[in-house]
C-alpha distance (Angstrom), angle and dihedral (degrees) to the residues before:
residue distance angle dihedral
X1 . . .
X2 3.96 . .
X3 4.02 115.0 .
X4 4.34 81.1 -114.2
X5 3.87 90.3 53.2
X6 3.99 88.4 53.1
X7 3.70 98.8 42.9
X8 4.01 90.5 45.8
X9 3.64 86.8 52.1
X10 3.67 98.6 48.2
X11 4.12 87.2 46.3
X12 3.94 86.5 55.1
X13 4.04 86.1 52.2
X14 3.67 101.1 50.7
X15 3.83 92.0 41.4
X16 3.80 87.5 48.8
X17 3.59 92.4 52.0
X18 4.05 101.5 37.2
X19 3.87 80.2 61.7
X20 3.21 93.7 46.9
X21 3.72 93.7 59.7
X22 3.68 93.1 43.4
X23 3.55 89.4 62.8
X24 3.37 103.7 37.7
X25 4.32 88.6 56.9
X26 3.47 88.4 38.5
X27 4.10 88.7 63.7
X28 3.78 85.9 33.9
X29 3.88 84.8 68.0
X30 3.76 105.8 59.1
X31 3.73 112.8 53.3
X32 4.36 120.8 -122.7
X33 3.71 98.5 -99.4
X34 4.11 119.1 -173.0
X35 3.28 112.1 -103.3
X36 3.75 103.7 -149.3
X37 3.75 95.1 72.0
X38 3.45 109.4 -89.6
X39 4.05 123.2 153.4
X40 3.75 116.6 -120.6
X41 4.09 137.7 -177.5
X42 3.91 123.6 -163.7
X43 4.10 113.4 -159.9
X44 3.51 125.1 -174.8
X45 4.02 102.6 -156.8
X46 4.04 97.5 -159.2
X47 4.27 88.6 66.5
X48 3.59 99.9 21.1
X49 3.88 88.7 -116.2
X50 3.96 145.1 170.7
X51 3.67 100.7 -139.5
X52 3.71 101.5 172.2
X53 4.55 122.5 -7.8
X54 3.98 116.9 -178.9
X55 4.02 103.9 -179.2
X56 3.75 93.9 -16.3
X57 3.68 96.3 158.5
X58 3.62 101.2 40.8
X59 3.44 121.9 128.4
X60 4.23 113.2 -114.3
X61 4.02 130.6 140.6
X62 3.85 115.2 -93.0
X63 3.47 106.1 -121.2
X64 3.43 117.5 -179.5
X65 3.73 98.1 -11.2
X66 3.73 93.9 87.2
X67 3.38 92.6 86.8
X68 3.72 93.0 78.7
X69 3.77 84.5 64.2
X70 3.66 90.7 42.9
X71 3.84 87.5 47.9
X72 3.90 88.9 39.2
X73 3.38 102.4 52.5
X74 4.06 93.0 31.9
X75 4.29 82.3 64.0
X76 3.51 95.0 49.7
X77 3.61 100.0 56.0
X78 3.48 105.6 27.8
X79 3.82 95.7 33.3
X80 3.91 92.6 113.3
X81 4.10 87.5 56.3
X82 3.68 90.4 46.2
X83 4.45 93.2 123.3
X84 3.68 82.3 34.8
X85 3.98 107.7 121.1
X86 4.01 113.2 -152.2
X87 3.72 127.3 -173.4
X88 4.00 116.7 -117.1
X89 3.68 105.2 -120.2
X90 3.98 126.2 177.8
X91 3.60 94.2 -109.5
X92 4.17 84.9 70.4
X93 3.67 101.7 48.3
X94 3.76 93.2 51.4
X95 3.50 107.0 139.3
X96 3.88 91.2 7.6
X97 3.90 125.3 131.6
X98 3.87 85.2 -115.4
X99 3.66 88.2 -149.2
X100 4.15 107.5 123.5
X101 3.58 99.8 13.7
X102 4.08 132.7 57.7
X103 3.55 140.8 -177.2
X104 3.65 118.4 -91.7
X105 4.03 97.1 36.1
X106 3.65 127.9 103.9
X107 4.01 140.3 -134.5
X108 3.66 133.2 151.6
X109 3.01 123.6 -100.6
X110 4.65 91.0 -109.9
X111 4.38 79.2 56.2
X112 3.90 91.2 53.7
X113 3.98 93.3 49.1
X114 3.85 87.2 34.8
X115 4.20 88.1 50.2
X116 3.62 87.1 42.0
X117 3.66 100.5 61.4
X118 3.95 105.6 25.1
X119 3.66 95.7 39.4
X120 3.83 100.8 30.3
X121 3.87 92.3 -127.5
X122 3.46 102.4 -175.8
X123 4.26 86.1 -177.4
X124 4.11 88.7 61.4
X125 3.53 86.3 50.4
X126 3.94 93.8 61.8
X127 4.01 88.4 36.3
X128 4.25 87.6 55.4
X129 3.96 82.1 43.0
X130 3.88 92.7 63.7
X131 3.68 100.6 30.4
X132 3.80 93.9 54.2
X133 3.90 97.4 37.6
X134 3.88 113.3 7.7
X135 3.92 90.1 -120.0
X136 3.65 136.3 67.8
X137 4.09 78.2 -139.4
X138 3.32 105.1 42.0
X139 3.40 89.1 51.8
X140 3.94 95.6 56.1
X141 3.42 82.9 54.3
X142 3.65 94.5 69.7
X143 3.71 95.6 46.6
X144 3.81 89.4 57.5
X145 3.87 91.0 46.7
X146 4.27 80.4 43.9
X147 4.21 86.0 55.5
X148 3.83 98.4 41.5
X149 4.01 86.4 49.1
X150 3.81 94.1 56.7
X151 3.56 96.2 47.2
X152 3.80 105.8 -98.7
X153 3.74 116.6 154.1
X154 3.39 101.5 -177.2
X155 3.88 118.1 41.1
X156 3.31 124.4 88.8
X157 3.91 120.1 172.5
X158 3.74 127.2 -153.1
X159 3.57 105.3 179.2
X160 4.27 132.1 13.9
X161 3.79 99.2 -117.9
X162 4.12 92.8 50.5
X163 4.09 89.8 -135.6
X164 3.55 95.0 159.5
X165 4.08 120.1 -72.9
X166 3.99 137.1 171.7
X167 3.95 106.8 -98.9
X168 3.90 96.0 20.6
X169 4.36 110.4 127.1
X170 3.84 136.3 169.0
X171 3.54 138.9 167.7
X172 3.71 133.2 -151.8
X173 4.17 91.0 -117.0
X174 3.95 92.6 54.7
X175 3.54 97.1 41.9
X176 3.52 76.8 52.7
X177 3.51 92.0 62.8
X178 3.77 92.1 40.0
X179 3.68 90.5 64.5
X180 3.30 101.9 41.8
X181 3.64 92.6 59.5
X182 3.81 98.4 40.4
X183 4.08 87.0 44.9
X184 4.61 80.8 69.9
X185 3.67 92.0 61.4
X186 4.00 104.0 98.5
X187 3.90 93.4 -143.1
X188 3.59 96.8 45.0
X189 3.91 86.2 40.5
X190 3.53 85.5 53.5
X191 3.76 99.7 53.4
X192 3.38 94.6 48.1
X193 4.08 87.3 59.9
X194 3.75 91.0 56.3
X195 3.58 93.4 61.3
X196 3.95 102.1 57.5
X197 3.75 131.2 136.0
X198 4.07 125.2 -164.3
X199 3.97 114.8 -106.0
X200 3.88 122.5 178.1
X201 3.64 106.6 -74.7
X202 3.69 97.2 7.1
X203 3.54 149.7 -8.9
X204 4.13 144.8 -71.0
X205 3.32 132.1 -139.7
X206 3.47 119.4 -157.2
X207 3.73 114.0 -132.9
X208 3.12 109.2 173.4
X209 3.68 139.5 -36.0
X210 4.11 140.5 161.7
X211 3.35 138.4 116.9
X212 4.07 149.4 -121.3
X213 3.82 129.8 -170.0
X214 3.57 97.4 -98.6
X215 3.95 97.6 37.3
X216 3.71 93.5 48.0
X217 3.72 113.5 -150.3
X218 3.84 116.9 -37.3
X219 3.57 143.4 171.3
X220 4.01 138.8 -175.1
X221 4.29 109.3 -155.5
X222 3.77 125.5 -175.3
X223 3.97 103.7 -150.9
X224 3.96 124.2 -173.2
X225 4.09 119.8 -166.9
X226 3.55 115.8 166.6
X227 3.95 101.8 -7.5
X228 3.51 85.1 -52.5
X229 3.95 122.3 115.7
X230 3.39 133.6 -158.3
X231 4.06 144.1 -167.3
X232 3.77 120.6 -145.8
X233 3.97 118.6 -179.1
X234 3.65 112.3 -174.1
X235 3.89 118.3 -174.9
X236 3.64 136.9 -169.2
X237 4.06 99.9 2.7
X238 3.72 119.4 166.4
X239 3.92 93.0 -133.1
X240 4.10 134.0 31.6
X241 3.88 80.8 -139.3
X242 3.22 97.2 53.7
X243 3.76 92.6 50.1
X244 3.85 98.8 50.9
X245 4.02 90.2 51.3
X246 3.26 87.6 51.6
X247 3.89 105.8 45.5
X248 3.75 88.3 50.3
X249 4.14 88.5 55.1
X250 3.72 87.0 49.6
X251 4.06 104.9 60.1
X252 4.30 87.1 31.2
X253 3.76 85.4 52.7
X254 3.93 90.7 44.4
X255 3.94 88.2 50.2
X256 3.52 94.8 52.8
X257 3.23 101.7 40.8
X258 4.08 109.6 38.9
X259 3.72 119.9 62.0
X260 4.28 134.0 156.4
X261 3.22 105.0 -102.1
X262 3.90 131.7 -177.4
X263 3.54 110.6 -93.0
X264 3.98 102.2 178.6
X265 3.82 123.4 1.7
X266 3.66 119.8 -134.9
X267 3.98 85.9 -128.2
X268 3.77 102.6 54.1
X269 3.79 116.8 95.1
X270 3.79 122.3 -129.4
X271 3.19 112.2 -176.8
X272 3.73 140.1 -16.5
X273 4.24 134.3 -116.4
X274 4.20 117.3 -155.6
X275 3.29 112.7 -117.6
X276 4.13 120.4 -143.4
X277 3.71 133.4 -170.3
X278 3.76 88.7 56.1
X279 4.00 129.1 117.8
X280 3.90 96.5 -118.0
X281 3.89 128.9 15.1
X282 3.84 117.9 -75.0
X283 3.41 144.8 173.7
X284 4.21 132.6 -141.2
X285 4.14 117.9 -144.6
X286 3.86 112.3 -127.7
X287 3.45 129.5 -158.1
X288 3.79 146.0 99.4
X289 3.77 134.0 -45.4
X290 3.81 106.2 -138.7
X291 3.56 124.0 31.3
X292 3.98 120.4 -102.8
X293 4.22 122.3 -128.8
X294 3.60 123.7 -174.5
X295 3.84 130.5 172.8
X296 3.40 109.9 -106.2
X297 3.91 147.3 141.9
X298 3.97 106.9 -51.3
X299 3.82 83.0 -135.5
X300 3.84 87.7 61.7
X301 3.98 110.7 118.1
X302 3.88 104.3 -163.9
X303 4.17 97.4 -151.2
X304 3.91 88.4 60.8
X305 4.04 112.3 18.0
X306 4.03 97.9 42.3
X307 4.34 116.4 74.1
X308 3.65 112.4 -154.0
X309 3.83 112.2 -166.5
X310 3.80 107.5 -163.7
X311 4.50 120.9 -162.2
X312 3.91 105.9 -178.5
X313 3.53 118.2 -168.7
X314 3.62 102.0 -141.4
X315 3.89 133.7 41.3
X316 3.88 92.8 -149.0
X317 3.53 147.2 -9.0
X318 3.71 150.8 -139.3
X319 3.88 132.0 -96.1
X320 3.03 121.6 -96.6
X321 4.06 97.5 56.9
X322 3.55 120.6 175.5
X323 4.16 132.9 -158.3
X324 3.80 118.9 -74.9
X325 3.99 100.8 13.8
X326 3.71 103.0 164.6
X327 4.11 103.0 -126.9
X328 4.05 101.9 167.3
X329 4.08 139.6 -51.1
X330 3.26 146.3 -80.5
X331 3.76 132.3 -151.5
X332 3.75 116.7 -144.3
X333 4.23 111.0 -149.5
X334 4.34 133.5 -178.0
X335 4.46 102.7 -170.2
X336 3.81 99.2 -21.6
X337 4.20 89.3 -45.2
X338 3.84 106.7 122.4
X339 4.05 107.7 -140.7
X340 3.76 96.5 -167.8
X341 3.99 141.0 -39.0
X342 4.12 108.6 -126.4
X343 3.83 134.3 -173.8
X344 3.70 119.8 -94.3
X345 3.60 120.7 -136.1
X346 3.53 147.6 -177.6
X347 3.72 107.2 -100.0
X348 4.10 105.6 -166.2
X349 3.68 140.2 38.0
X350 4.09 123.1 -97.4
X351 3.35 112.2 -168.4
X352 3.64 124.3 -159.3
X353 3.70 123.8 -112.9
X354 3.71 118.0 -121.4
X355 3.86 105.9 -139.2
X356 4.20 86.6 47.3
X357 3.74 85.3 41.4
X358 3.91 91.2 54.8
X359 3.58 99.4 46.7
X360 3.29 90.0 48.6
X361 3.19 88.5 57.7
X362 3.79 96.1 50.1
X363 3.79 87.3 51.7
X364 3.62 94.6 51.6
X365 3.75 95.6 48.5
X366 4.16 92.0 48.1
X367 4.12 81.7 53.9
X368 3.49 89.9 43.6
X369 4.07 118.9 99.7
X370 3.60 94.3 -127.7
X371 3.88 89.9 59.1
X372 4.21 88.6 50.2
X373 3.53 92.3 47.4
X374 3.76 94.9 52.9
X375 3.56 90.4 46.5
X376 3.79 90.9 52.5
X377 3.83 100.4 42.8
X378 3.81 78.0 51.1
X379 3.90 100.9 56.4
X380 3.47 80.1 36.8
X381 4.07 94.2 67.3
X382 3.68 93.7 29.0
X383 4.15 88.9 65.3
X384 4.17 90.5 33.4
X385 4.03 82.8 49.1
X386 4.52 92.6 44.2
X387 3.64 83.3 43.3
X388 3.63 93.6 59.5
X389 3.38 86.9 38.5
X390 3.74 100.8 60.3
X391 4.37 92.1 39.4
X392 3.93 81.9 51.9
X393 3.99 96.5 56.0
X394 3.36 89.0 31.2
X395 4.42 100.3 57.2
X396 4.17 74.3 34.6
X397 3.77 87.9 62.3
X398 3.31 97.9 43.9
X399 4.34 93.8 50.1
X400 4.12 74.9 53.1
X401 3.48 104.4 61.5
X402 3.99 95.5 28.7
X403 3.93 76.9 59.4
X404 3.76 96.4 50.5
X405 4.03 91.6 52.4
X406 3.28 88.4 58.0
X407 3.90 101.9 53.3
X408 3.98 88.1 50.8
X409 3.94 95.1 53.2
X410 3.92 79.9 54.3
């Protein structure tokens, strides 16, 4: 093969392949999204971020998820009875499918919580229900006091198992919030370990997941890749297949594509302050003294994506200027979302010069009181001293003529 037959073929390679990368970051950027219209949230733990939200706040019924706030609220009261080991009687399963649990066994209470979220035991959720608040209603009660507490404006519950009920209503965002606050609990936390499953670069842990007729199929994972850790609430899928596939593509997409960048380096000037009291005209560099990193879209390119709105609070200032003088703010945005307001300082020395420096001083000390006063006491004794003066030659004078009248009579 000629020289021009192996450099044609090796063009055809790299072109081949620099497209191939170009599409393959290309799909990297948008995130797999379920096309059957299911709502979905994407929360990275370490900055307490929305990565991705399709639907987030729309209104749907809960469904199986509300047994996190069964399980959440179930750990909070009863968390110092956790090892404690109770015997199922009647009076708990009232109103309970009676399907996995009966009377006359025992569990402890961490089994019940455990059953409750692995196993989706809608009986342990009745048997929390009683042992926590002596009702099945009373306890429901609490979970929608629990909701309204952590900010959700949308969920209502109307039973603890979320089997489908008139008046019952999630959204993806608050069971969001749900699960981020039952996810702190250590024996929840630690349930939700024991049920994990390897993904590529990390692993899942299944949360929760289920489904009713109204809810559809949904399912809440807690995903770690690379010491970072992820929540992905999926609601109202049409398959629990479907779901899993697509919760995994969620936090791996989030991974790849979220990163803290630098947003504004402590060594890059923003603006610049006049300087007076100096020989010739200058000029002192503002800006920050440490650098500023936020978690953002990798694809983010600070010089053009990031708004910084500066306010100083002086138009100019005096020689000598020293390091880290504070001179104003400036607000630091990404689309409308401020990241942080920080101090604004001078970031080099001005030294003053010494001629302008002394006739400065000159000029201040002829303004000064001191100088007046001098000046005053000294007009002062110059007039005191003419006056004496004038009554000296004047009695002087007088001694001479008195003198002369004398010598004639003589």
């Amino acid at each position: 093969m000629s020289r021009r037959h192996i450099s044609f073929v090796l063009l055809i390679i790299f072109c081949s392949v620099l497209i191939l990368s170009l599409h393959v970051s290309a799909a990297d950027s948008e995130p797999p999204v379920l096309e059957d219209g299911s709502s979905l949230i994407l929360w990275n733990e370490e900055n307490a971020a929305v990565l991705y939200e399709k639907a987030s706040k729309e209104l749907g019924f809960p469904g199986p998820t509300a047994k996190v706030m069964t399980a959440c609220v179930s750990a909070r009261i009863l968390a110092d009875r956790a090892d404690e080991t109770v015997e199922i009687t009647a009076e708990m399963l009232k109103g309970a499918p009676k399907s996995k649990i009966s009377a006359g066994q025992s569990y402890t209470i961490r089994a019940l919580i455990a059953s409750l979220l692995k196993d989706r035991n809608n009986d342990a959720a009745y048997v929390l229900a009683y042992l926590c608040c002596g009702s099945t209603a009373d306890f429901v009660d609490e979970m929608n006091a629990t909701a309204v507490s952590l900010g959700c404006t949308g969920t209502h519950f109307a039973n603890p198992t979320g089997l489908d009920a008139s008046g019952a209503s999630t959204t993806a965002y608050d069971t969001l919030l749900i699960a981020n606050e039952a996810i702190k609990d250590p024996i929840i936390l630690d349930i939700v370990r024991s049920a994990s499953y390897e993904i590529s670069g990390g692993t899942a842990y299944l949360f929760n997941s289920g489904m009713t007729d109204r809810a559809g199929y949904c399912r809440i994972v807690y995903t770690e890749i690379d010491g970072m850790h992820y929540m992905t609430v999926l609601l109202g899928g049409e398959s629990e297949a479907g779901l899993k596939s697509t919760s995994t593509q969620l936090a791996r997409w989030g991974y790849r594509n979220y990163g803290t960048i630098c947003v504004l380096s402590a060594s890059r000037s923003l603006c610049s302050l006049p300087v007076t009291k100096v020989l010739e005209k200058s000029n002192v560099s503002v800006g920050i003294t440490e650098s500023v990193y936020a978690y953002l879209p990798s694809s983010v390119v600070p010089e053009t994506d990031i708004v910084y709105e500066i306010k100083l609070s002086v138009s100019s200032l005096e020689a000598p200027v020293e390091i880290g003088k504070t001179v104003g703010t400036v607000t630091v945005s990404y689309k409308g979302e401020v990241l942080g307001v920080y101090d604004l300082v001078t970031l080099e020395v001005v030294p003053t010069n010494s001629l302008v420096s002394g006739v400065d001083t000159l000029s201040a000390y002829f303004q000064s009181r001191s100088f007046i006063a001098t000046v005053v006491t000294m007009v002062i004794l110059f007039a005191a001293y003419g006056c004496f003066a004038y009554i000296r030659y004047r009695r002087h004078k007088a001694i001479v003529r008195q003198f002369d009248r004398r010598h004639r009579r003589y």
